[in-house]
N, CA, C and O atoms as CSV, one atom per row, in Angstrom:
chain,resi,resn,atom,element,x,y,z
A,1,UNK,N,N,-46.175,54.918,-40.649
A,1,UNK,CA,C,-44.774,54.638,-40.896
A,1,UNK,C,C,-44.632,53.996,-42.270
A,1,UNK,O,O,-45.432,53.083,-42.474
A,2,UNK,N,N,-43.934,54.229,-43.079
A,2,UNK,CA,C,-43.493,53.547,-44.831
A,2,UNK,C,C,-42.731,52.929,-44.265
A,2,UNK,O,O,-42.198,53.703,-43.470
A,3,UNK,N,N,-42.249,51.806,-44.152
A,3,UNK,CA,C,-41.012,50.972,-43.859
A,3,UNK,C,C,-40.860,50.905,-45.747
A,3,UNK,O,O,-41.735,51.167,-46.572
A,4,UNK,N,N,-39.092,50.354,-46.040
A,4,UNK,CA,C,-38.960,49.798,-46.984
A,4,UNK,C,C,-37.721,49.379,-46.711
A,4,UNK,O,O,-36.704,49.762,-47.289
A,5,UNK,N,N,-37.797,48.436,-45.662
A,5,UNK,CA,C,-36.713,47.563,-45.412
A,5,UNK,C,C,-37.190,46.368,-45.276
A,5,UNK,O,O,-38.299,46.251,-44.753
A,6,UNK,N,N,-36.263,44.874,-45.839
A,6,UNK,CA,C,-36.852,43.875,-45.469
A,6,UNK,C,C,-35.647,42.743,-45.038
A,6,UNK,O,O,-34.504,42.641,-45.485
A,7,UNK,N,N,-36.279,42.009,-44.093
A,7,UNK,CA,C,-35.528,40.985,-43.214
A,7,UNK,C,C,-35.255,39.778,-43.877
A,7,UNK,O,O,-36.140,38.923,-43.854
A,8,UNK,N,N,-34.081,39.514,-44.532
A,8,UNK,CA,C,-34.139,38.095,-45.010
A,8,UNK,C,C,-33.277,36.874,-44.433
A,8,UNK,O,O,-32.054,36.851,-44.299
A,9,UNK,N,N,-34.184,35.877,-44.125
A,9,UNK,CA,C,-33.184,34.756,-43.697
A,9,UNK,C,C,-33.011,33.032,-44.424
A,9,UNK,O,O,-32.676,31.944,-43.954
A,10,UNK,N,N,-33.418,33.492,-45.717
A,10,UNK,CA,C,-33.436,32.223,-46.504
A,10,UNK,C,C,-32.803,32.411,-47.824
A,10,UNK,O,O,-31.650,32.767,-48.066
A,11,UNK,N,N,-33.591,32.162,-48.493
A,11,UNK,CA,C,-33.064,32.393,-50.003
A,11,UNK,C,C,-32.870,33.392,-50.610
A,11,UNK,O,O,-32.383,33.482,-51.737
A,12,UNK,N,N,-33.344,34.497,-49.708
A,12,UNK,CA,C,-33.173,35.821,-49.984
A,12,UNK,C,C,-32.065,36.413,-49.609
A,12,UNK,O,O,-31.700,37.535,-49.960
A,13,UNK,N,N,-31.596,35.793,-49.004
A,13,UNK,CA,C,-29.402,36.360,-48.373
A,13,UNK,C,C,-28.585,35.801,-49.678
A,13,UNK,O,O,-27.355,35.849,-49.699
A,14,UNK,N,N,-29.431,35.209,-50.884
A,14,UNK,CA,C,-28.330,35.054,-51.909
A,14,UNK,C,C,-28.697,35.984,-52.617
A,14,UNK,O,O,-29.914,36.110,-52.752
A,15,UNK,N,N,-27.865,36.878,-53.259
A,15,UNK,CA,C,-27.864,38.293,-54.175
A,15,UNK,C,C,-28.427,37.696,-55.528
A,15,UNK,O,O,-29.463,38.046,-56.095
A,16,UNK,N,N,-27.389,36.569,-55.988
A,16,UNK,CA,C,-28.424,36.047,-57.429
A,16,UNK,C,C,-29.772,35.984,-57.201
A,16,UNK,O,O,-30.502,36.573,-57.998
A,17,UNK,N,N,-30.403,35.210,-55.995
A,17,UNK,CA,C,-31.499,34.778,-56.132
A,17,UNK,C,C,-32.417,35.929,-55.900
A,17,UNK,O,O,-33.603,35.945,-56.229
A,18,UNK,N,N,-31.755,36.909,-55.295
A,18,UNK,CA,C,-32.379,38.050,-54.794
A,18,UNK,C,C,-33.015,38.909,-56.454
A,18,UNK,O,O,-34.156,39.296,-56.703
A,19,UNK,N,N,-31.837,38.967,-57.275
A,19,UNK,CA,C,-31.809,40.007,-58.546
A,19,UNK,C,C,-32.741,38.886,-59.559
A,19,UNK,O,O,-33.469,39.345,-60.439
A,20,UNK,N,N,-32.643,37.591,-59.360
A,20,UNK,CA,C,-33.312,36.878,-60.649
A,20,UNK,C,C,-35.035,36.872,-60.348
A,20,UNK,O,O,-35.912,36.620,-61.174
A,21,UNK,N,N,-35.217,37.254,-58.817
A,21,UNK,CA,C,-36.710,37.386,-58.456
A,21,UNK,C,C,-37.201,38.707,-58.801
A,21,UNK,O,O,-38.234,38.919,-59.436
A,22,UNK,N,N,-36.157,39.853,-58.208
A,22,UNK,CA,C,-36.777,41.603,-58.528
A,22,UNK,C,C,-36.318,41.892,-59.867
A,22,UNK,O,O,-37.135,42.414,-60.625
A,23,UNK,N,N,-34.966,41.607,-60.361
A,23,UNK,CA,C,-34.130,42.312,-61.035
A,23,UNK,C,C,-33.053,43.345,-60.596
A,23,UNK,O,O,-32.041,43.437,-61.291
A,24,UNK,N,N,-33.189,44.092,-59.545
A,24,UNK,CA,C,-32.544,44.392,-58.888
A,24,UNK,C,C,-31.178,44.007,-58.397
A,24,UNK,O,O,-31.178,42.805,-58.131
A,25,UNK,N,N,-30.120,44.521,-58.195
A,25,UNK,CA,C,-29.084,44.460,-57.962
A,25,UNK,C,C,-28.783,44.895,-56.189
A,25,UNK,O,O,-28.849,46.117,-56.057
A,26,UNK,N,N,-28.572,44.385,-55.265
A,26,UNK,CA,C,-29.225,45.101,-53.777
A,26,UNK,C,C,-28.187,45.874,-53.963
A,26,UNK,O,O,-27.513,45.830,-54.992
A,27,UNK,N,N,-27.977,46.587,-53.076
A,27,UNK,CA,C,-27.528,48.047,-53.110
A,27,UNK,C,C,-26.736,48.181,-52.140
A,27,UNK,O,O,-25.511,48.310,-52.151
A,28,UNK,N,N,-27.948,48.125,-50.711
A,28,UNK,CA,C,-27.313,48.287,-49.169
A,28,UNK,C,C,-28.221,46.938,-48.606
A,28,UNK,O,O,-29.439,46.760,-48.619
A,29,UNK,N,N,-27.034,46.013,-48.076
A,29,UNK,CA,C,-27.250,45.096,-47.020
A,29,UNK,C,C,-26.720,45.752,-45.799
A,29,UNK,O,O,-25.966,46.700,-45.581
A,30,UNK,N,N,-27.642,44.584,-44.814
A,30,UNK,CA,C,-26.549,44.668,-43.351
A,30,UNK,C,C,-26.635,43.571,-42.236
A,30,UNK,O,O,-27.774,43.256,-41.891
A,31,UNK,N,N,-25.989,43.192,-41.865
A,31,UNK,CA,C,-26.481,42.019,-41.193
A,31,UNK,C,C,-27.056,42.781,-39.949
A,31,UNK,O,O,-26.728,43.881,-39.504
A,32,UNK,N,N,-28.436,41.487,-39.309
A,32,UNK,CA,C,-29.135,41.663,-38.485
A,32,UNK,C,C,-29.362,40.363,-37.541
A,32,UNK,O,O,-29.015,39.189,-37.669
A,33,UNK,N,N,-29.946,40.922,-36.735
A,33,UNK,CA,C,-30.842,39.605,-35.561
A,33,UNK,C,C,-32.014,39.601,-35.417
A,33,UNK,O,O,-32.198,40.660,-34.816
A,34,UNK,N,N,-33.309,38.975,-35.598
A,34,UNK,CA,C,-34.251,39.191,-35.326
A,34,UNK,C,C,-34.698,38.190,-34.292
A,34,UNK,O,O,-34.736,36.960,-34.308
A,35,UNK,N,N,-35.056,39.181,-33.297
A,35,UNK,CA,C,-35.301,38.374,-31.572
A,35,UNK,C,C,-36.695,37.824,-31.554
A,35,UNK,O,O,-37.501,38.305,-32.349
A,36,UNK,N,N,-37.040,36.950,-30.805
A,36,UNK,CA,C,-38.518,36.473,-30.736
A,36,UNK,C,C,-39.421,35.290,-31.998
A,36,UNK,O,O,-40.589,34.915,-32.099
A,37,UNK,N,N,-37.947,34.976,-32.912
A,37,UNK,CA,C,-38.438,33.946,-33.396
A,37,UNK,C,C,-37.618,32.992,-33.707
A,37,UNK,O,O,-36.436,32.921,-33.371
A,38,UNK,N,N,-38.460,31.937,-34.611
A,38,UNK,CA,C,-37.411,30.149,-34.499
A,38,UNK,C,C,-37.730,30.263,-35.959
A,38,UNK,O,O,-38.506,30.996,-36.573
A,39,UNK,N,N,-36.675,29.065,-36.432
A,39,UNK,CA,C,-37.019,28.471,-37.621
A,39,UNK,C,C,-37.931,26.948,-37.060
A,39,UNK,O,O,-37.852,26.129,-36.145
A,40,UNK,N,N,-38.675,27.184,-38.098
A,40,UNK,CA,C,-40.034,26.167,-38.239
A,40,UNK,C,C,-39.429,25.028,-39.193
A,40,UNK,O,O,-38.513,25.451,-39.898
A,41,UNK,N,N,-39.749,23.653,-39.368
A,41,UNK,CA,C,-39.281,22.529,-40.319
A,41,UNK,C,C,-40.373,23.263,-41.404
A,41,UNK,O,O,-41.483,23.752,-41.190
A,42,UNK,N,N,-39.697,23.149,-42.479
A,42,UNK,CA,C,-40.192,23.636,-43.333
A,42,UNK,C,C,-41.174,22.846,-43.724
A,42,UNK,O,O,-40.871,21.721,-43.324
A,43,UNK,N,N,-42.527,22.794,-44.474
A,43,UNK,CA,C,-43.490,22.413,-44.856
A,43,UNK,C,C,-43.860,22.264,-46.417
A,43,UNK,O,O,-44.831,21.810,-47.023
A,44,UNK,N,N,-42.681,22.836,-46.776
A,44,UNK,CA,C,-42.410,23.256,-48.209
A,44,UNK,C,C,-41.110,23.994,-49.266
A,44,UNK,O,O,-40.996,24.740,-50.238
A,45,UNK,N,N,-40.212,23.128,-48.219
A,45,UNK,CA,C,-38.999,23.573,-48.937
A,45,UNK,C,C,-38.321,24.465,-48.557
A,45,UNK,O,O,-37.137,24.262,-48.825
A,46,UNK,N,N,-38.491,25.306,-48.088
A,46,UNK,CA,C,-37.923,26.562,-47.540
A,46,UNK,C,C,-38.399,26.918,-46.245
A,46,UNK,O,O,-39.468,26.728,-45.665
A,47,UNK,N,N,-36.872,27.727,-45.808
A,47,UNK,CA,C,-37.031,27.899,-44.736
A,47,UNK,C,C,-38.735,28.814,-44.048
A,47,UNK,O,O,-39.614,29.336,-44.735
A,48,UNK,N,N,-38.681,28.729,-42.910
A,48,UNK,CA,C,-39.814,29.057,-42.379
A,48,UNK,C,C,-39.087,29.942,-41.040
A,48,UNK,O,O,-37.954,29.943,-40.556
A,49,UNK,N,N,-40.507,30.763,-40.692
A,49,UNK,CA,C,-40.055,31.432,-39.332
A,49,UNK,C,C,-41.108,31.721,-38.686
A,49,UNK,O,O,-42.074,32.256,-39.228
A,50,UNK,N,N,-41.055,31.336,-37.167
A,50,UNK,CA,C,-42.324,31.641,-36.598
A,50,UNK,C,C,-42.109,32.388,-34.930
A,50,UNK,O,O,-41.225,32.158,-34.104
A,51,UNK,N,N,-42.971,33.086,-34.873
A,51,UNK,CA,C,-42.737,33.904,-33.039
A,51,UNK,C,C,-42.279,32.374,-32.210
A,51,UNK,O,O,-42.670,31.208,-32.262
A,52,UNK,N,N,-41.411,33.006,-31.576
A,52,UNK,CA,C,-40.954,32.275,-30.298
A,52,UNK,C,C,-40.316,33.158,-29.527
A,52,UNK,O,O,-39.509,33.905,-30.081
A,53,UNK,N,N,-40.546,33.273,-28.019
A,53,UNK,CA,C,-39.991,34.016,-26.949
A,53,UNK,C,C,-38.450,33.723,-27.282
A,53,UNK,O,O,-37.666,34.612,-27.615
A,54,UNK,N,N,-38.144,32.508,-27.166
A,54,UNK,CA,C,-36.519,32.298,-26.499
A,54,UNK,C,C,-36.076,32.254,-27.808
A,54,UNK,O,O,-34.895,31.948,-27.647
A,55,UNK,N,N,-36.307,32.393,-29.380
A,55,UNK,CA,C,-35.442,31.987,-30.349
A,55,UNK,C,C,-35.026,33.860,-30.852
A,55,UNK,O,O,-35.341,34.926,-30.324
A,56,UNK,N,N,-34.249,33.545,-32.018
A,56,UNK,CA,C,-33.180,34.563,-32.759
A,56,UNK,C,C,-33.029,33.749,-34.073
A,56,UNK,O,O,-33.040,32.544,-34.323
A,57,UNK,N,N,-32.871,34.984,-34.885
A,57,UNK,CA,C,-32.644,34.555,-35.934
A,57,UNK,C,C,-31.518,35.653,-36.721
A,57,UNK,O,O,-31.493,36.872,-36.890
A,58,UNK,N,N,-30.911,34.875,-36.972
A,58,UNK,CA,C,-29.603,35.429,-38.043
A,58,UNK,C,C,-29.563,35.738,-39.630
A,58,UNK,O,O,-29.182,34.884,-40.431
A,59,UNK,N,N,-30.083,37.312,-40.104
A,59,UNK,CA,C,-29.948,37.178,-41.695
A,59,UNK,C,C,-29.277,38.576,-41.395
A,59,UNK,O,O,-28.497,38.997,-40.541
A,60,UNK,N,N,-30.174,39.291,-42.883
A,60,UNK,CA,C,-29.568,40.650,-43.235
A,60,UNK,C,C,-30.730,41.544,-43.797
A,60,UNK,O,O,-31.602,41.157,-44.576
A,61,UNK,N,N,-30.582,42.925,-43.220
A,61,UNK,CA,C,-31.578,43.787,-43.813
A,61,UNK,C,C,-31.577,44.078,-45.292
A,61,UNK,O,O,-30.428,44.309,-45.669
A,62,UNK,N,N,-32.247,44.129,-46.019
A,62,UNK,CA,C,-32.224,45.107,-47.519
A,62,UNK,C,C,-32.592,46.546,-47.425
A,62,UNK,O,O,-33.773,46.511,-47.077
A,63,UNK,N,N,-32.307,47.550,-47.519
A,63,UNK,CA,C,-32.837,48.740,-47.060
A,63,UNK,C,C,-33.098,49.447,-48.559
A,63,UNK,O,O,-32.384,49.268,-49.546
A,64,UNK,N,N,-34.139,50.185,-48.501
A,64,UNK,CA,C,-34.394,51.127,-49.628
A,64,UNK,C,C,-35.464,50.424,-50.955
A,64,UNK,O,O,-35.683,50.871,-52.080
A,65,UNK,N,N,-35.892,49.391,-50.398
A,65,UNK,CA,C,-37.276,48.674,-51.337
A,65,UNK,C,C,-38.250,49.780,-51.853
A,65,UNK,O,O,-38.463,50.750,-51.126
A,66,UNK,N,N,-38.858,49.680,-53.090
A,66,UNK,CA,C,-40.204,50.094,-53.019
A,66,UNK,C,C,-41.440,49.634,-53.378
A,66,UNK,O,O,-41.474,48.538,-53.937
A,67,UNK,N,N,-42.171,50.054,-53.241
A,67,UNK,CA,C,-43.876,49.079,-53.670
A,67,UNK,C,C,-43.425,48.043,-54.854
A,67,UNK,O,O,-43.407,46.821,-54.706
A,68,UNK,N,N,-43.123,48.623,-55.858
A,68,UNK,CA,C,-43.198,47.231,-56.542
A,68,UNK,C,C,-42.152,46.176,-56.749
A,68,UNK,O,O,-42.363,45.315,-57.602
A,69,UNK,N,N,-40.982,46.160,-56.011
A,69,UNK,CA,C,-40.207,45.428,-55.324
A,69,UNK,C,C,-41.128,44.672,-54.256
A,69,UNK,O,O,-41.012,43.473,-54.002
A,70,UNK,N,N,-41.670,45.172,-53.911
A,70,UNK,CA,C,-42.541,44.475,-52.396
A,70,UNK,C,C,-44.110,43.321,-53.283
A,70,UNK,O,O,-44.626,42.218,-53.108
A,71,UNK,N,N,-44.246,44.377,-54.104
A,71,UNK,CA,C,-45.218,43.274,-54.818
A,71,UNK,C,C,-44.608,42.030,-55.457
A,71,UNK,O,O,-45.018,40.880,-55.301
A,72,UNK,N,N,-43.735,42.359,-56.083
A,72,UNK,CA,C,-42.946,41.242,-56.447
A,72,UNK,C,C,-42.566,39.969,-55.555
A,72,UNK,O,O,-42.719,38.798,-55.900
A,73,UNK,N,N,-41.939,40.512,-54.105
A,73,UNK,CA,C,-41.491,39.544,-53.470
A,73,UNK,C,C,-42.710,38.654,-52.730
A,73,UNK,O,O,-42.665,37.615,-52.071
A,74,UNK,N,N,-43.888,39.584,-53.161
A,74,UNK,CA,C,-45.413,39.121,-52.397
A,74,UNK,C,C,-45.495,37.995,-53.006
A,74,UNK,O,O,-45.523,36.890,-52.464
A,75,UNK,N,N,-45.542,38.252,-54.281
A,75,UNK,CA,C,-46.120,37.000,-54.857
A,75,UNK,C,C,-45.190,35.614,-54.869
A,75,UNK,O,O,-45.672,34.488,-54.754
A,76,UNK,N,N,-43.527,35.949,-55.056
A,76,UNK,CA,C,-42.999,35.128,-54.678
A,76,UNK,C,C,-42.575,34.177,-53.442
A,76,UNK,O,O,-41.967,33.117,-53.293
A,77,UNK,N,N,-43.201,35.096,-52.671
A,77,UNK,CA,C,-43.465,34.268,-50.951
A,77,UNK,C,C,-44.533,33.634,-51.148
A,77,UNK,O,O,-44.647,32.649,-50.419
A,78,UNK,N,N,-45.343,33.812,-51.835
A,78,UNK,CA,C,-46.856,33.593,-51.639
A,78,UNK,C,C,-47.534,33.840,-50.371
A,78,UNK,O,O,-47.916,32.935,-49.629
A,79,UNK,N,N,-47.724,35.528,-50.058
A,79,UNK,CA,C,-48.236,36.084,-49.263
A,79,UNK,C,C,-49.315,36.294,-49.108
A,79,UNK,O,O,-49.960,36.919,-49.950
A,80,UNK,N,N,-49.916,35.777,-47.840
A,80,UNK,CA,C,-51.213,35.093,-47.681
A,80,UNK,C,C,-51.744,34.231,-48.067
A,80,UNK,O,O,-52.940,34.256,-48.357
A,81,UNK,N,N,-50.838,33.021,-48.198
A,81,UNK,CA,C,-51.260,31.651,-48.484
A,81,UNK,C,C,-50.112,30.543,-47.532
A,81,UNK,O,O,-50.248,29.503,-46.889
A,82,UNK,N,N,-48.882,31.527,-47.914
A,82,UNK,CA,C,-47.858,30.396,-47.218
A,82,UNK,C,C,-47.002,31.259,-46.002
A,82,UNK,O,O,-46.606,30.656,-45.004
A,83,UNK,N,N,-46.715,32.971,-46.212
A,83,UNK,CA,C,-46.357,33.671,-45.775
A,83,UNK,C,C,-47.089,34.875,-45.759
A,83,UNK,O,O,-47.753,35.465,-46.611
A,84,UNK,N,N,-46.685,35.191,-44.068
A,84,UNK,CA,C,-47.648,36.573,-44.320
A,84,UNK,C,C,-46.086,38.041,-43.745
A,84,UNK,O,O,-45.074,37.826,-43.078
A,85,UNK,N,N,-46.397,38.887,-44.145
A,85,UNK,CA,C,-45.266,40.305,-44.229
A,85,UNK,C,C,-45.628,40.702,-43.201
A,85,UNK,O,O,-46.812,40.378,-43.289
A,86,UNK,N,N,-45.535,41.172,-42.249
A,86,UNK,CA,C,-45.401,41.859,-41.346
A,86,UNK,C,C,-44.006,42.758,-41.061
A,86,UNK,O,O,-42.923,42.306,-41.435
A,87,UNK,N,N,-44.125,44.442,-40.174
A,87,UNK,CA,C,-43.854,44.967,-39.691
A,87,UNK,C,C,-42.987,44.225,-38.350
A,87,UNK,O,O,-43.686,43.780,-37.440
A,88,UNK,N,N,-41.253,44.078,-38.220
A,88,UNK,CA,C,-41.087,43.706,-37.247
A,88,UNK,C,C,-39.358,44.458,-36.887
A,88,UNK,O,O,-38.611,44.957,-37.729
A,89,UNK,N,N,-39.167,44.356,-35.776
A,89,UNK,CA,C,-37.540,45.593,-35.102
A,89,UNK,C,C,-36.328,44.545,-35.063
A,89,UNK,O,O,-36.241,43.506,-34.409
A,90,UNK,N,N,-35.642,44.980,-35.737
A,90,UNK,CA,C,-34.213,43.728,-36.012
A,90,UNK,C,C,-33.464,44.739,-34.976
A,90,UNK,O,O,-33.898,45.811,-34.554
A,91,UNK,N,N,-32.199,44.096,-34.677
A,91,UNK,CA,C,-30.454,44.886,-34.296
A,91,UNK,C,C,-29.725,44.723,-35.448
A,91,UNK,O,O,-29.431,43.650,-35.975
A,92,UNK,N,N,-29.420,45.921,-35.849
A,92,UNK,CA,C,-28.224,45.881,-36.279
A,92,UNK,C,C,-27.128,46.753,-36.086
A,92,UNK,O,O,-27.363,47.960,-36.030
A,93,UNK,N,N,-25.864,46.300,-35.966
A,93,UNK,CA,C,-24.988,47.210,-35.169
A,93,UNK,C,C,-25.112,47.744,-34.092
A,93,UNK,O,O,-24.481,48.760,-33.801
A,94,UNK,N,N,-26.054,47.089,-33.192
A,94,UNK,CA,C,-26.552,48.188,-31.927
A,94,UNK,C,C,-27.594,48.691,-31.841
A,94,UNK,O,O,-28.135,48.728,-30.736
A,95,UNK,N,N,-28.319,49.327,-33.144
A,95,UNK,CA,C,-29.041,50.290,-32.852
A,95,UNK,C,C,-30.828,49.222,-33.756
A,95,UNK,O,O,-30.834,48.283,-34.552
A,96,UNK,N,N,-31.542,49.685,-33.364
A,96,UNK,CA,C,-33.045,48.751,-33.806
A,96,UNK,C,C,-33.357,49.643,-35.245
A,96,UNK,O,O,-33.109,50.810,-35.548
A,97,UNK,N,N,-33.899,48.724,-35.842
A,97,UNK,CA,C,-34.083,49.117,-37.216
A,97,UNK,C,C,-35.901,48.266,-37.905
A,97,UNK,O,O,-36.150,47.083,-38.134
A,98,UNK,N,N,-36.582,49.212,-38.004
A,98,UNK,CA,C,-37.708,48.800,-38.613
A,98,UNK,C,C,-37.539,48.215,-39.558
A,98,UNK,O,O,-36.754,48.664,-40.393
A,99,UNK,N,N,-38.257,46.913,-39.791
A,99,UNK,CA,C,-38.185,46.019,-41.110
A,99,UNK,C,C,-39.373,45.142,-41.092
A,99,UNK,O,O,-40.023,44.745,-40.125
A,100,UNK,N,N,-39.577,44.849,-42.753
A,100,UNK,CA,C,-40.961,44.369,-42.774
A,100,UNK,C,C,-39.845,42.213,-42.882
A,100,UNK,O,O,-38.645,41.987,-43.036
A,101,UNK,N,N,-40.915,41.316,-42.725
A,101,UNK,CA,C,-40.086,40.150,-42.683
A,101,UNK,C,C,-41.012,39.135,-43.193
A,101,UNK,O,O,-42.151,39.539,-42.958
A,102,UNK,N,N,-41.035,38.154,-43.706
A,102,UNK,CA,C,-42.093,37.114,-44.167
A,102,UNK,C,C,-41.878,35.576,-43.288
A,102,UNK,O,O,-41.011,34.727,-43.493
A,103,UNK,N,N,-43.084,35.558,-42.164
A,103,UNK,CA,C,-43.046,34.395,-41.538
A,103,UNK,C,C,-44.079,33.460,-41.806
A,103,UNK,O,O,-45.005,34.126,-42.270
A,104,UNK,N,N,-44.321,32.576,-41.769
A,104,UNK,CA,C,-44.815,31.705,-41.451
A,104,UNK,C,C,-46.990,32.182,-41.471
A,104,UNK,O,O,-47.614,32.976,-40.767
A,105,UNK,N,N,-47.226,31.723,-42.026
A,105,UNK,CA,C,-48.790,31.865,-41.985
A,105,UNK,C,C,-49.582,30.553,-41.249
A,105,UNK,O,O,-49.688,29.362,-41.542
A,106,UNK,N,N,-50.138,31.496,-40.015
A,106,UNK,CA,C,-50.486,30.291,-39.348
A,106,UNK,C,C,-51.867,30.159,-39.700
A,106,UNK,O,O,-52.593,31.082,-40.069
A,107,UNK,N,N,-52.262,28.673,-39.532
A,107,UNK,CA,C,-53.639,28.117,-40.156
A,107,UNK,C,C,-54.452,28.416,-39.288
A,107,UNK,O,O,-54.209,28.832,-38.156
A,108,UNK,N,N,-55.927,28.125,-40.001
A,108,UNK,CA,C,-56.642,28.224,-38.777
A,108,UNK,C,C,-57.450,27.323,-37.915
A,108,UNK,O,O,-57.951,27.749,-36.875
């Protein structure tokens, strides 16, 4: 599966902050829910997200990313150090929508 959608529920739902990280201008948003997780106290400033049965979380999809949009936002998560990307199924409008999302990297 190529996904090139991504789940944002922090600093990434602001469009400036969105275009001053890629350059990019987003294109197509949409709001979403993503079931099965919580926000975490952040550890570092920003929000956090981690699996939980009973939590939800409220942002918006970006749809139509590509690789180096995704590298970009890698490094600015700091993926695999503070956040890791994963593959995960939002709602939006009803219908489930593949999206990749940056939670929480758990220690070991």
């Amino acid at each position: 599966m190529n996904v090139k959608n991504l789940f944002v529920y922090g600093s990434l739902l602001d469009e400036k902050t969105f275009e001053e990280i890629t350059g990019l201008r987003l294109q197509r948003r949409k709001k979403a829910i993503l079931k099965g997780y919580a926000f975490t106290s952040p550890k570092f400033g920003h929000p956090v997200i981690h699996p939980d049965d009973s939590g939800e979380i409220e942002g918006e999809i970006i749809f139509g990313l590509d690789d180096k949009t995704f590298m970009i936002l890698d490094d600015y998560e700091d993926e695999g150090e503070l956040y890791k990307r994963k593959i995960v199924t939002v709602k939006s409008a009803g219908e489930e929508v593949k999206t990749f999302v940056y939670e929480e990297l758990e220690e070991d």
